[in-house]
C-alpha positions in Angstrom: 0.0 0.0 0.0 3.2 2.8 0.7 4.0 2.0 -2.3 0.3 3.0 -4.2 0.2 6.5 -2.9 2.8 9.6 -3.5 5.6 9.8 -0.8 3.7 13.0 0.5 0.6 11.3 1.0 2.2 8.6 3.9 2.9 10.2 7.3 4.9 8.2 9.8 4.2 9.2 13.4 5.7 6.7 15.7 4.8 8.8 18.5 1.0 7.9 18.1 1.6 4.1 19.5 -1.6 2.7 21.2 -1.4 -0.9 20.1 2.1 -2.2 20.6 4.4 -1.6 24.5 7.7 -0.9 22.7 7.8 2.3 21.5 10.3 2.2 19.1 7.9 0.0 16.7 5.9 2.0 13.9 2.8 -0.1 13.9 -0.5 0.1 11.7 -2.3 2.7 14.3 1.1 5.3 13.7 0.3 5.2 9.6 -1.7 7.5 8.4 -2.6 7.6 4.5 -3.7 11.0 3.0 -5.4 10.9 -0.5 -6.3 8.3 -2.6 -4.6 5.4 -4.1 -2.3 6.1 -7.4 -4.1 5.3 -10.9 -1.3 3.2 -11.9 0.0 -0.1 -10.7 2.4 0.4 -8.3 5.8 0.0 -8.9 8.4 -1.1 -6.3 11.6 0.6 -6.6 14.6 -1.0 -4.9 16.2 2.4 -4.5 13.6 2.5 -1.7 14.8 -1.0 -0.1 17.9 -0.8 2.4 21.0 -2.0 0.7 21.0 -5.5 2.5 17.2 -6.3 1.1 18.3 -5.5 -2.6 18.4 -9.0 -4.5 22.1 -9.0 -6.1 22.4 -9.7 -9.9 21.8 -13.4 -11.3 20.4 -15.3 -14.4 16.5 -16.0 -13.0 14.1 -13.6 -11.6 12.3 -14.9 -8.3 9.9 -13.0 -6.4 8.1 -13.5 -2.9 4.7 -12.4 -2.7 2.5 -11.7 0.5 -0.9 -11.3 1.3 -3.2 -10.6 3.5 -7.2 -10.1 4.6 -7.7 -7.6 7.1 -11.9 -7.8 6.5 -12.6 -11.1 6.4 -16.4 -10.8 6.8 -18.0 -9.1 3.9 -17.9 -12.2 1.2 -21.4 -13.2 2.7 -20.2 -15.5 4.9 -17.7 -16.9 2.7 -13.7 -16.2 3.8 -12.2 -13.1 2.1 -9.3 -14.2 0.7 -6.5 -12.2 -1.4 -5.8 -13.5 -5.4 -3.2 -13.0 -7.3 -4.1 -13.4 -10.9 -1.2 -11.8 -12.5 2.6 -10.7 -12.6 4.4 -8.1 -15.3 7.6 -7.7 -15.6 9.3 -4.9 -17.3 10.7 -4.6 -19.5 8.7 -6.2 -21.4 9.2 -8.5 -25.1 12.7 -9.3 -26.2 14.5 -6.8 -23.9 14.1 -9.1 -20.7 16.9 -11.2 -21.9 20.1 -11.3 -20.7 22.5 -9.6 -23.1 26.0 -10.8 -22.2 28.0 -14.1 -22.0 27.5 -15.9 -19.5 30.4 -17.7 -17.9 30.4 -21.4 -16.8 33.0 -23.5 -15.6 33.4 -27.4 -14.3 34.1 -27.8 -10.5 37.0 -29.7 -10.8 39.6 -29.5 -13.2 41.5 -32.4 -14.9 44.7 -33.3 -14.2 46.9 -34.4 -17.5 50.5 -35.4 -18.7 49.1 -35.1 -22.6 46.1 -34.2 -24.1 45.4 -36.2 -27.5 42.0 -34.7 -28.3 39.4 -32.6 -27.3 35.2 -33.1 -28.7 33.2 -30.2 -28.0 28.9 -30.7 -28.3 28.0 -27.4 -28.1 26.1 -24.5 -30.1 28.0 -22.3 -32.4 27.5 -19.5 -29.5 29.5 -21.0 -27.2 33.4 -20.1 -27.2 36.3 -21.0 -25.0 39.6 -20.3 -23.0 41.4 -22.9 -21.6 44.3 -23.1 -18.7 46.8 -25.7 -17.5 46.5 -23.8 -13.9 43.1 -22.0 -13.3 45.1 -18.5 -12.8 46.7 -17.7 -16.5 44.0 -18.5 -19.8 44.5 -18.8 -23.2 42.6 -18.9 -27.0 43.8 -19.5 -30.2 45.0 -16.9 -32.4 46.3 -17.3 -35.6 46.8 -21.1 -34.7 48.6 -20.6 -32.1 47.8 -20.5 -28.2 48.0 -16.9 -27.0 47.4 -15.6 -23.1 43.7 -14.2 -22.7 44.2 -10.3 -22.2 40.8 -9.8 -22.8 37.4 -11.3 -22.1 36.7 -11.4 -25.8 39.6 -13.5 -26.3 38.0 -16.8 -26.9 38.3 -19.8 -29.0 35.5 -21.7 -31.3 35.0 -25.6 -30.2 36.7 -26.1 -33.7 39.5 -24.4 -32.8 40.1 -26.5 -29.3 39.2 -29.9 -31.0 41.9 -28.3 -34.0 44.7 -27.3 -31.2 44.4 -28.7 -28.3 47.4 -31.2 -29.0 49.3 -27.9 -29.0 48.1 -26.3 -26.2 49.2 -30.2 -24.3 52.6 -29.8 -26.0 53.1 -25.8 -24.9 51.2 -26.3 -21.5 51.7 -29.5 -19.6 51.5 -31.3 -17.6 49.3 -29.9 -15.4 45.1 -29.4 -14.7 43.1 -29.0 -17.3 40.7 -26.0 -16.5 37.9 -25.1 -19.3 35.9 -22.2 -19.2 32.9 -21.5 -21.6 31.2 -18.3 -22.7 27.5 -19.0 -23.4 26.6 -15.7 -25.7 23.1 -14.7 -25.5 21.3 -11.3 -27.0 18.4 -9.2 -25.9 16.6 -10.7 -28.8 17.6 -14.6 -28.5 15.5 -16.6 -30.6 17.4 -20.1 -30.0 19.2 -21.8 -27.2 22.9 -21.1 -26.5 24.1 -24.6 -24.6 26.9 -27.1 -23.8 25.3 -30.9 -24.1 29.0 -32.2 -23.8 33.0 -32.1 -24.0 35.3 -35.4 -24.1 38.2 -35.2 -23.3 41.2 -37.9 -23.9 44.4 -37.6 -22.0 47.5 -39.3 -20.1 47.6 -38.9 -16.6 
């Protein structure tokens, strides 16, 4: 309800407390609100929210929604009870999608004395960096294993399964850490996904 009326029009006066013995709580009887509801929907800004309530950035949307009848006696006898019949988000269409890569990576890494190939399952989208220590990455460049300077450096899943006896040669032994890029746009129409990698070594 604060959040269906202008800030002007919700006066907090904690010094009004009738219904609770602490008087440092703001309960209903302390709320008073002027006017009348907004026209619109309201819309929940997390500006408003203290800094610990915010929800921090990650791939899915979840939401947590409570209600509550506070006249529970004029459905003729029936229980009053809240609905919810329906949730917009904004923005709205083919702007809600995530428009950057998103990074995955296995848990473990796998230990290796050679590499003899590499067979990537995965959509064009996805591209690569590999490392024989999980602190310094590289991609191909020019057919040849470079260090990762950049996030855009990546390789293709052709150009591991092409080089990764190289990359064996040049950077082993050691662990074998893979990292993935799964490139999505605001206007994704297919699935960007990893359905599997083999990997054939001596360890």
């Amino acid at each position: 309800e604060l959040f269906n009326r202008k800030g002007t029009d919700t006066l907090f006066n904690c010094g009004n407390n009738t219904s609770d013995s602490d008087g440092n709580i703001c309960v209903n009887d302390e709320i008073t609100l002027g006017a009348g509801p907004k026209p619109t929907a309201p819309i929940v800004s997390y500006d408003d929210l203290p800094l610990a309530a915010r929800p921090v950035p990650n791939p899915y949307f979840q939401y947590r929604v409570y209600m509550e009848a506070d006249d529970n006696t004029a459905c003729d006898g029936s229980p009053c009870l809240p609905e919810l019949t329906s949730v917009n988000l904004n923005p709205s269409g083919a702007e809600r999608y995530y428009g950057r890569a998103r990074e995955v990576k296995p848990t473990k890494p796998l230990a290796y004395k050679s590499i003899e190939s590499i067979k990537v399952n995965a959509d064009e989208c996805a591209t690569f960096q590999l490392s024989p220590d999980g602190t310094n990455y590289f991609y191909v460049s020019g057919g040849a294993w470079v260090p990762v300077t950049s996030e855009t450096h990546r390789s293709t899943k052709l150009e591991l399964e092409n080089n990764i006896v190289s990359f064996s040669n040049n950077h082993g032994p050691g662990f074998l850490h893979i990292k993935a890029f799964l490139q999505t746009n605001i206007s994704q129409t297919s699935s960007c996904a990893i359905r599997d990698i083999d990997v054939v070594s001596n360890n």
